[in-house]
C-alpha positions as CSV (number, residue, x, y, z in Angstrom):
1,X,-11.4,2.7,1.1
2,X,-10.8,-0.6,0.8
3,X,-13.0,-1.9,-1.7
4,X,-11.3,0.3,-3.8
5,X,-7.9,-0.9,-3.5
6,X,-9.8,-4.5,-4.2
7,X,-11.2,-2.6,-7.6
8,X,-7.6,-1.2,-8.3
9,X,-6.1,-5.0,-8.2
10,X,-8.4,-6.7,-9.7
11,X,-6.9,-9.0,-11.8
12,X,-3.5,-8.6,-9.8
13,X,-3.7,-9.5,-6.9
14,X,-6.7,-11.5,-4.7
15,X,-8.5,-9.5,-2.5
16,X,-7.3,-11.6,1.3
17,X,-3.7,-10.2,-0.1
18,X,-4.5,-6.6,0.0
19,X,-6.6,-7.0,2.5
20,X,-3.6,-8.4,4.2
21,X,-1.7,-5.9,3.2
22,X,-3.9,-2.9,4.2
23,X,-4.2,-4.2,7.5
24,X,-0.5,-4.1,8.0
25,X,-0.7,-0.5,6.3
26,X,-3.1,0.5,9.3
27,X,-1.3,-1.1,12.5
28,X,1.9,0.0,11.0
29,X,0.0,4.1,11.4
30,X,-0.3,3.0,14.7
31,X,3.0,2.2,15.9
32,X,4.7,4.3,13.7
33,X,2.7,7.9,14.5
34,X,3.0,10.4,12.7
35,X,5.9,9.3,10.7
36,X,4.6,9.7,7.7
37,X,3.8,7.8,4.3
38,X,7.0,6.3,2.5
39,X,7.6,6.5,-1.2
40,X,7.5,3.1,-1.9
41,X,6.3,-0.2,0.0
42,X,3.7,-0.9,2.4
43,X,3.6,2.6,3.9
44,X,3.2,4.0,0.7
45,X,-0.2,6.5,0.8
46,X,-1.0,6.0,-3.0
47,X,-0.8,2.6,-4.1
48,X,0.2,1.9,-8.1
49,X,0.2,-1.5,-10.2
50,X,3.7,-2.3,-8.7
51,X,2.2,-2.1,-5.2
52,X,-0.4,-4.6,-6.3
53,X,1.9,-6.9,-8.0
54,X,4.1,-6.8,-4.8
55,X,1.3,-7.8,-3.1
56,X,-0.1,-11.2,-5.3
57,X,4.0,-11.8,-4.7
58,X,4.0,-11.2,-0.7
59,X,6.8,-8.9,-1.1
60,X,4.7,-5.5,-0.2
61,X,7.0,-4.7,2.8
62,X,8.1,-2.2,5.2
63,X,11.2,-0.5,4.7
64,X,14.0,-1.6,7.2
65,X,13.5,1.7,9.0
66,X,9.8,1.3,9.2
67,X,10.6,-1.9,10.8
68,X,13.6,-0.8,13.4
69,X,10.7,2.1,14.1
70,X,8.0,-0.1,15.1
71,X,10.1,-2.7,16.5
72,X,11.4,0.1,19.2
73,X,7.9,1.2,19.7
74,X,6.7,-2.2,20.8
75,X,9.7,-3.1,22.7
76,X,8.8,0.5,24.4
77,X,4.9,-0.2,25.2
78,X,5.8,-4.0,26.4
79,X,8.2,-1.7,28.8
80,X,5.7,0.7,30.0
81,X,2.9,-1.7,30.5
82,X,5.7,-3.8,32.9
83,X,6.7,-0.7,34.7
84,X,2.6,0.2,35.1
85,X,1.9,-3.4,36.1
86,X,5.0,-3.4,38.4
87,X,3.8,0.2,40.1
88,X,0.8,-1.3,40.5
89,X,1.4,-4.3,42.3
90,X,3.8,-1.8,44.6
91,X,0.6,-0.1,45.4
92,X,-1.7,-2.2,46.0
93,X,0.6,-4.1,49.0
């Protein structure tokens, strides 16, 4: 929950930074599936005092891979959705 990640840092880092940084958590789930939680960084399931500090710093980041990973995915979906708008124009001539 996210108030208690705002506990947890308290003192750390503000709260619009890990809220920043739990947002990106979340959206990087959905791109990323079922790939699942990394052992440091972002994608990390337990956050610690490093975490935090990486956070108040704007250094809490995905892990190259993480990136290449969600990168593919959304050069995938922009693909599908062009292909689906493309089929559909087809059709509807």
């Amino acid at each position: 929950m996210f108030s208690d990640h705002v506990e947890a840092a308290q003192g750390i880092a503000a709260w619009h930074a890990i809220l920043g940084d739990a947002m990106a958590h979340e959206i990087g789930h959905l791109l990323l599936g079922s790939y699942p939680h990394s052992v440091s960084g972002l994608m990390r399931a337990e956050w610690r005092r490093e975490e935090y500090v990486r956070s108040a710093q704007g250094g809490l980041l995905f892990t190259p891979h993480e990136g290449e990973l969600m990168r593919a995915e959304v050069l995938a979906r922009i693909r599908q959705q062009n292909t689906t708008q493309t089929l559909g124009s087809f059709l509807a001539k």
